[in-house]
N, C-alpha and C positions, 0 to 999 in steps of 0.2 A: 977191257972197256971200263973205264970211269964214270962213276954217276954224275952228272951236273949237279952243283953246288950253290943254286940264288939265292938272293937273297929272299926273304920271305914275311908277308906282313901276320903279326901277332894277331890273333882271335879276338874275336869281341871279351872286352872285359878282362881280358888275363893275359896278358903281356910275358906271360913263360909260356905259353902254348902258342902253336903253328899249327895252320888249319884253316881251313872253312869249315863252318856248320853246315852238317848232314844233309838238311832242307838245299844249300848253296849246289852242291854238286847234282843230289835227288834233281832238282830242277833246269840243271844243265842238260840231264839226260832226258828227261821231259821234255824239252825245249828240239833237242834231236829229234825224237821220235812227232812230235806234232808235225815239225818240218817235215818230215814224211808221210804225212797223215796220218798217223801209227797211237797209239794210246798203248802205255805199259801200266802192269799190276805193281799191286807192293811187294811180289816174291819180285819179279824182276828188276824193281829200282833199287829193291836192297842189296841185292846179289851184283848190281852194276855196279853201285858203289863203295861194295865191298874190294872188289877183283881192282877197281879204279884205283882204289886206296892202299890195296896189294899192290899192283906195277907201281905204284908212284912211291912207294916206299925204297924198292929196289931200284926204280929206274931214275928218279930227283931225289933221289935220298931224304925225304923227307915224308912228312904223313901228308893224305891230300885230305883229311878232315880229322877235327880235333874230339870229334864223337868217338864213343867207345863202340866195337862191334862185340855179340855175345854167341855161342855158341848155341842158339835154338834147334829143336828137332828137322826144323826145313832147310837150315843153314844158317851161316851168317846174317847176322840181324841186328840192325842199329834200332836200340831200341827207342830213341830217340822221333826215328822213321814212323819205325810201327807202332806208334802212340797218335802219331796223325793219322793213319789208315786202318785203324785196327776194326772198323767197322765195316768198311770195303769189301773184305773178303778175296774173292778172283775176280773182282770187279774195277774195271779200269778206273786210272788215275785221271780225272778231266780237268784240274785245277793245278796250278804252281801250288806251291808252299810259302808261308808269309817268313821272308826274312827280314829280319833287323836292318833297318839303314847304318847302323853301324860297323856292321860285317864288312867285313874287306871283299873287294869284286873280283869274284873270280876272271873277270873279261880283260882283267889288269895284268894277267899273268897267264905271260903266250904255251908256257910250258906246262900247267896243268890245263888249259884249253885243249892245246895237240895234244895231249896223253887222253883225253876226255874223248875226245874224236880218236883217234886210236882204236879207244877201248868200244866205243859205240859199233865202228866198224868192224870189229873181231868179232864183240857177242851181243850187239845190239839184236840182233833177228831172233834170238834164242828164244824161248819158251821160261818160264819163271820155272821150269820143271828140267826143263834142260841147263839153265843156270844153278840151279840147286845140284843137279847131279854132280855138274863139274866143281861146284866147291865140297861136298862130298867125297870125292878120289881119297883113297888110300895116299898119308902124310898132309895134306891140308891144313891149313890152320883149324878148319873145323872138327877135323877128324881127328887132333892133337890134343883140343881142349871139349870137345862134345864129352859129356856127363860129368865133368869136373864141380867144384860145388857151388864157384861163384860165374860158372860158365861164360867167364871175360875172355877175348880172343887178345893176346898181346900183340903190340906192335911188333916187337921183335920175332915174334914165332910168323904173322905175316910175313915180316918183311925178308927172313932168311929162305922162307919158301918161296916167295916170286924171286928170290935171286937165285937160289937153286934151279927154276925155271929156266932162269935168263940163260943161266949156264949151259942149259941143256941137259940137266942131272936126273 
């Protein structure tokens, strides 16, 4: 099976990068979870958007956000994320996140939409604790780069693990 190949619009402000920003996707899953009356933590928006940006690396071949992820002790963490919640704690999210009008809309682009819904439906229901575990497994991107010194998760170390998934490996 081949990855689908879009076209894709450049990042705010930087015309080499593809992506949304962090806050773009964070408030996609947001946007789910309201629709069901449901409030998530920042363990679990970060770990959705983490796993999100893993299949869509494997699955569109491309990154679904231009944020960097880092290997913290809970897991994958944009730090990006946790600089708007870091005062939150396990206390839910009640607010979107302020994005840039000049960000590219993710509602323009049906294929990280359906991957976003995809992902929502596999591990939307999970626990910030249950999502931390599962990016925790033995081989993960997190468990490849946890205590390294500048604890960056590469895209490529992502992206070769959710295709190894894909694979069934």
């Amino acid at each position: 099976m081949t990855a689908p190949q879009t076209e894709f619009p450049p990042a705010y402000g930087d015309p080499t990068r593809t992506g949304y920003a962090a806050e773009v996707v964070a408030n996609a899953f947001l946007d789910l979870a309201r629709a069901e009356g449901r409030t998530l933590t920042q363990m679990q928006v970060n770990k959705l958007v983490f796993i999100a940006h893993g299949w869509a690396l494997a699955l569109l071949g491309r990154p679904l956000t231009y944020n960097t992820f880092h290997a913290w002790q809970r897991g994958p963490v944009a730090p990006r994320l946790w600089e708007h919640w870091r005062t939150l704690g396990r206390q839910p999210i009640r607010e979107a996140l302020p994005v840039s009008a000049a960000e590219p809309r993710l509602e323009e682009d049906s294929d990280a939409v359906n991957l976003i819904r995809g992902i929502w439906v596999t591990y939307g229901q999970k626990s910030g604790e249950e999502l931390s575990n599962l990016t925790h497994l033995q081989g993960t991107p997190w468990a490849q780069t946890y205590g390294l010194s500048n604890d960056l998760i590469p895209n490529e170390i992502t992206r070769e693990y959710y295709v190894d998934l894909l694979r069934g490996a």
